[in-house]
N, C-alpha and C positions, 0 to 999 in steps of 0.2 A: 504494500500500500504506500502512497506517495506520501511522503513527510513522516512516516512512521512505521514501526514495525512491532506485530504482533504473532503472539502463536503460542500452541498448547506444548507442552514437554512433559519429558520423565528426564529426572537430573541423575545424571551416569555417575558421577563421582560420588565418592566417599570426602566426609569432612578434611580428611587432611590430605585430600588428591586437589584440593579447588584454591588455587594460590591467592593470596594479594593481589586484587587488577584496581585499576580504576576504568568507567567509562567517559569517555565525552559526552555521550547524551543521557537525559535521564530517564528511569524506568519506575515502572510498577512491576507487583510482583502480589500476585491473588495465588497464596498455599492453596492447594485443593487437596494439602494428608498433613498429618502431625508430622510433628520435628523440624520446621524452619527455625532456624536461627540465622538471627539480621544485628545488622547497628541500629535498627531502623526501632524507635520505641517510641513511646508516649507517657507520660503520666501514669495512669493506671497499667503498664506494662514494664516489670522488671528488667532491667537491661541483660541477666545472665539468665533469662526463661526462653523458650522454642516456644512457637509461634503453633495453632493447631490448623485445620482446615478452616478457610474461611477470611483468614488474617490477607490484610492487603497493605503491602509495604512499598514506598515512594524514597527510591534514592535519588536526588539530584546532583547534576553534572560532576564532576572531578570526585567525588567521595571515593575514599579507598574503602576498599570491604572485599568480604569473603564469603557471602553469606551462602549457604549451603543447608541440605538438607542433614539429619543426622543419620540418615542411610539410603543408598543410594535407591531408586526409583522412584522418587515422590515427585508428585504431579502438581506441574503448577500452571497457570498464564502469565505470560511475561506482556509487556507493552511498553517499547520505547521511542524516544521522540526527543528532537532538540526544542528547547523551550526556545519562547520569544525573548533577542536582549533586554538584558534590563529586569528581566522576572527575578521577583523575589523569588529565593528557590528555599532557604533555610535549610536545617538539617535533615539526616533519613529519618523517616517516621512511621510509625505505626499509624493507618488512616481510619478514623470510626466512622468519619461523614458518611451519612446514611447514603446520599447518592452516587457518592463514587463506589462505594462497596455493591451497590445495585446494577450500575453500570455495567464494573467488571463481572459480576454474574453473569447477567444479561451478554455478555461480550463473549464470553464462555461458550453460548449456546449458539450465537452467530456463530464463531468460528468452527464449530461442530457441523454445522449444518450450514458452509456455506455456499451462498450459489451467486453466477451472473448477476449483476446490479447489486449486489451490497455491500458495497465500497462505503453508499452514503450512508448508508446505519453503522457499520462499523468505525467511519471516523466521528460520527457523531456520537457515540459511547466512548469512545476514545480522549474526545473533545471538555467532555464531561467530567472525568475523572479528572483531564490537566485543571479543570478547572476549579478543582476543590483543592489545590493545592498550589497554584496559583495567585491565589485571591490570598487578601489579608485576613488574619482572624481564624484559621483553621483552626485553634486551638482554642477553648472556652478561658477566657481569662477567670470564671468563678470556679473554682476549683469544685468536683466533686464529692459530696461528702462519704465517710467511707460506707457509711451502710449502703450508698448507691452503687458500690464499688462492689462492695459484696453480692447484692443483688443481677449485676452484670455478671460476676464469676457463675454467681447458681443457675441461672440459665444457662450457661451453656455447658455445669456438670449435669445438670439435670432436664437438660433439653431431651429426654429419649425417655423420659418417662410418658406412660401413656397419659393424655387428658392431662397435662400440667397447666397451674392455669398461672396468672398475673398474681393474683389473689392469695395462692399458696408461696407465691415469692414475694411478698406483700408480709406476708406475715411473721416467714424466717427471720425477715430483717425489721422486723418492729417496727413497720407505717402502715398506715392507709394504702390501700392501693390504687385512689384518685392521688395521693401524693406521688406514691412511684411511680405511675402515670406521667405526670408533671414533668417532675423530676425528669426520668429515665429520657423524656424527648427532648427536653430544655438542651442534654448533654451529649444527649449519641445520637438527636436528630431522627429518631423511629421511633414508633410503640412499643411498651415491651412487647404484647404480643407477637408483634413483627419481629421482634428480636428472637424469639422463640421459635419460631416456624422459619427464620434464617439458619437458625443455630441447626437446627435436628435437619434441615437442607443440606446444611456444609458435614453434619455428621454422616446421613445417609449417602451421599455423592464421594465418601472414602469406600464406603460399604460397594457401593456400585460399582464402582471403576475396579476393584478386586475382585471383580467376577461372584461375587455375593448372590445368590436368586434373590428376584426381586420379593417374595412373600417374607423371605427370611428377614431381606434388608426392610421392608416394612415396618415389620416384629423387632427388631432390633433398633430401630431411626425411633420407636415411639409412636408409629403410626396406626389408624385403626384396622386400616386394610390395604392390598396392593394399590386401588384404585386409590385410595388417600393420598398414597405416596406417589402418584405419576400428578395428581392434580396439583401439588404442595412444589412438589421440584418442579413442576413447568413451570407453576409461578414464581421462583426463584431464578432458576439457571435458563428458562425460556425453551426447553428444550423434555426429550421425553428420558427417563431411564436411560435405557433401553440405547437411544440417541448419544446421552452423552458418555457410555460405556464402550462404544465404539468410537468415540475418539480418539482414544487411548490403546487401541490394538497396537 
C-alpha cells in the first residue's frame, strides 16, 4: 500500500535471536497471543510485564528496541508509516484509545479477507490509529484511580467466565456500577461492557488461530454457544472464525 505498510505475521525468532534495530518509520504492533514484551508502556502497565492478546503498541521513528515475543510463533499485525514532519511523536506506548484499538481489529479482518478496491478502507483504519497518537493529549492527565485499575485487570482475568457482567466487576472493587460506568469510559474511552466482549474477542482469536474447534473455543472464550462466538468476533475483528484462522496457515 502507498505510504505504508501493513500485514499479519508469526515472529520466527526467539527473545534473544531479535537484536537491537532501530526503525526510521514508525509502527504499531496489535499482539494477537501472550508474551509481547515492548518498551512501549503506559501508566497502568509495568515496564518489566509481556503484553497479552489484544495489546496495541506505537513505536515512533529512531526508538531503539527489541521487542519480541517470549516464544517464537506469536501472531501479531504490524503497521508502518513515516509520520508527517513536525508530528509530535513522544515515546513507545502502550495504546488504550478505544479507537485505535478498534481500528487495528477491524484492520485484522481486512487484511484477512482482502480483495480489489480496498486500499481505501485499509488506509482509512490505518489513518485512524496514526491519529490517536498523533494528536495531543493521548494520555489522561487525571490519573486513574487504583480501584479502576483493578477493575480493568478483572476483566480481562475474568473475561471467559460465562454471563460476566459490569455489575459483578462493580462490586469486586467496591463502587456502583453507574460509577465504573463513568469512570471506566472517562479513561479507556469504551464501556466496560465493551471492554469485556473485546477482552474474551482477543482471548478467543488465541484459541482460534491454534486450530482450537470452534465449540470448544466457545466453551473456553466464555461464550454461550458457537453461534455466540462467530457473532461476538465478527463484531470485533470484522471477520468470521473460521476467516481469521486461515490467515495464519
Amino acid at each position: 500500500m502507498a505510504g505504508f505498510k501493513v500485514g499479519l505475521w508469526r515472529a520466527s525468532l526467539p527473545p534473544e535471536g531479535v537484536p537491537t534495530h532501530v526503525h526510521e518509520d514508525a509502527h504499531f504492533v496489535l499482539a494477537l497471543d501472550g508474551g509481547y514484551r515492548s518498551l512501549a508502556h503506559d501508566p497502568q502497565s509495568p515496564r518489566d510485564a509481556s503484553f497479552g492478546p489484544g495489546a496495541l503498541l506505537w513505536n515512533p521513528p529512531g526508538v531503539e528496541h527489541r521487542d519480541s515475543f517470549e516464544k517464537p510463533g506469536g501472531r501479531f499485525l504490524s503497521v508502518s508509516f513515516m509520520p508527517p514532519k513536525g508530528a509530535a511523536q513522544g515515546d513507545p506506548l502502550r495504546l488504550r484509545d478505544s479507537c485505535a484499538g478498534t481500528a487495528a481489529r477491524r484492520l485484522v479482518g481486512r487484511l484477512a479477507r482482502l480483495s480489489a478496491g480496498d486500499e481505501v478502507a485499509v488506509e482509512g483504519l490505518v489513518l485512524d490509529m496514526a491519529s490517536a497518537v498523533l494528536s495531543a493529549g493521548e494520555l489522561d492527565e487525571d490519573p486513574a484511580p487504583d480501584w479502576l485499575l483493578r477493575a480493568d485487570q478483572m476483566i480481562w482475568d475474568l473475561c471467559v467466565q460465562p454471563g460476566l457482567e459490569v455489575r459483578e466487576v462493580a462490586r469486586e472493587v467496591g463502587v456502583h456500577p453507574v460509577s465504573l460506568a463513568r469512570r471506566y469510559r472517562r479513561h479507556f474511552g469504551r464501556s466496560p461492557a465493551t471492554a469485556i466482549r473485546i477482552a474474551r474477542a482477543d482471548q478467543a482469536a488465541v484459541f482460534v488461530a491454534r486450530g482450537v474447534d470452534l465449540a470448544e473455543t466457545a466453551d473456553r472464550a466464555g461464550y454461550a454457544d458457537q453461534s455466540h462466538l462467530t457473532r461476538e468476533f465478527g463484531a470485533v475483528y470484522g471477520l468470521t472464525p473460521a476467516r481469521y484462522r486461515a490467515a495464519f496457515v
